[in-house]
N, C-alpha and C positions, 0 to 999 in steps of 0.2 A: 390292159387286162391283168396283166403281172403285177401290176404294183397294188388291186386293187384285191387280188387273190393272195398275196404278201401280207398287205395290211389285216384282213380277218384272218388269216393264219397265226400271227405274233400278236393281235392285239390283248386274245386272253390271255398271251402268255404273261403279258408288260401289264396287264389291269390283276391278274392274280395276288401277286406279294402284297399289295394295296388292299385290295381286298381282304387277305389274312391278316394283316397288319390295322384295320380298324375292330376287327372281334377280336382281339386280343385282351383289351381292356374288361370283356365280359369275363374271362375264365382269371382273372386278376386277384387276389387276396387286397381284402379292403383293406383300408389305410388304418394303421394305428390310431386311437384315438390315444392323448396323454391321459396320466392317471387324474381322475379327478383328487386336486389334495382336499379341496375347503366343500362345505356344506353350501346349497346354493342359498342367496340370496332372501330375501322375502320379495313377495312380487307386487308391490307398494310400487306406483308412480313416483316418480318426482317431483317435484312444486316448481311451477316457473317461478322467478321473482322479476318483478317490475319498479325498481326506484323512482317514484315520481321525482324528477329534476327541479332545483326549483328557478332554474331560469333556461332561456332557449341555449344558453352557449354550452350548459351540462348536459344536453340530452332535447327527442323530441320524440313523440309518441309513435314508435313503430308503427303501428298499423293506420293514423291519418298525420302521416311527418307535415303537410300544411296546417293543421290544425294548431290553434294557440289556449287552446283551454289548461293545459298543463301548464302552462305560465302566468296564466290571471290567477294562479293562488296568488303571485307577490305581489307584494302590497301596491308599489308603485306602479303594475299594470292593473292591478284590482279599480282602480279609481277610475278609469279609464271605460270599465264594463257598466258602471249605475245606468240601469234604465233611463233613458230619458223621457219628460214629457210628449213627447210625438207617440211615441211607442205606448203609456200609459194610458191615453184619451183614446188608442184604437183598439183596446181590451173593450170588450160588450159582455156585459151579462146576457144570452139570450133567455135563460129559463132555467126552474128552479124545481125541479121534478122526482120525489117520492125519494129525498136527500142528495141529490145530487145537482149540482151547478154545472151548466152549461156556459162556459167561457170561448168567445169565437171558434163555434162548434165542435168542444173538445168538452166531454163529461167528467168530473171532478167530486170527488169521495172527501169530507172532509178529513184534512190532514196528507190528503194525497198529493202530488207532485207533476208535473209535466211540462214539455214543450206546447206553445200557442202560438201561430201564425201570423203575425199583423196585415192587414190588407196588403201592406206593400211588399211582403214575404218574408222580414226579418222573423223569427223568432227568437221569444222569449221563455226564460225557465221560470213558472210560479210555482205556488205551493196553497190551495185553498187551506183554511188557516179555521176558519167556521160558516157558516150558514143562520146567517142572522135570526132572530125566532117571528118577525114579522113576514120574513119568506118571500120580498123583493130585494136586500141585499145579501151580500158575500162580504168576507175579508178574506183579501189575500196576503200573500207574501211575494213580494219581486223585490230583487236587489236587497233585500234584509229591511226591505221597511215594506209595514205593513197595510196596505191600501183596503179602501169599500168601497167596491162597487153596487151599482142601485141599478137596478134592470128597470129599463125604460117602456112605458106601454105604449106607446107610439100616439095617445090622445090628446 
């Protein structure tokens, strides 16, 4: 019972100093600031910059590092990208509706540009190129040469 009548007797004494010693900081004089010398700034972002590399050993596309499209600019992987025949016979025209070309279910504005699906899931980047004035074919763009496709009626 002595030690336990001890202990509440001294404990506020030993919790006190602690106690004055964290509100000290409030009655404090703030901290100097230094002189401002220079005018601030203008409050203009910065511009990222991004060097396309032109080979994988310079550099690779931060944000998909597997990706190799930043390298088919060079020439000697470029040859390597031509669409092949497998991929060209699985482009369908399905319909040609109030100017727009429907290419394995992707709509198309002439002159506009996009990725298309092949059955087998590769995709491909074309570019509808025109919309023929008979209004069953298209010209496209793949791989820089220019294809027509002719929408099939199924009869």
């Amino acid at each position: 019972m002595k030690l336990r009548n001890f202990i509440s007797r001294s404990l506020p004494a030993v919790l006190l100093p602690f106690a004055m010693a964290g509100t000290l900081p409030l009655f404090a004089a703030p901290p100097q600031r230094p002189a401002q010398t220079e005018t601030p700034k203008s409050t203009e972002m910065p511009k990222s910059i991004f060097v396309v590399p032109d080979n994988p050993k310079e550099g690779r596309d931060p944000f998909f590092p597997q990706s190799t499209r930043l390298s088919s600019k060079n020439p000697d992987v470029a040859a390597t990208n031509t669409p092949s025949l497998v991929l060209i016979s699985s482009l369908s025209l399905k319909s040609i509706v109030a100017g727009l070309a429907i290419i394995n279910n992707h709509s198309f504005a002439p002159g506009e540009e996009g990725d298309v699906v092949a059955p087998d899931g590769r995709r491909q980047h074309i570019r509808l190129v025109e919309i023929k004035s008979n209004a069953n074919s298209v010209v496209i763009e793949i791989g820089g040469r220019n294809i027509e496709l002719t929408m099939h009626t199924g009869l």
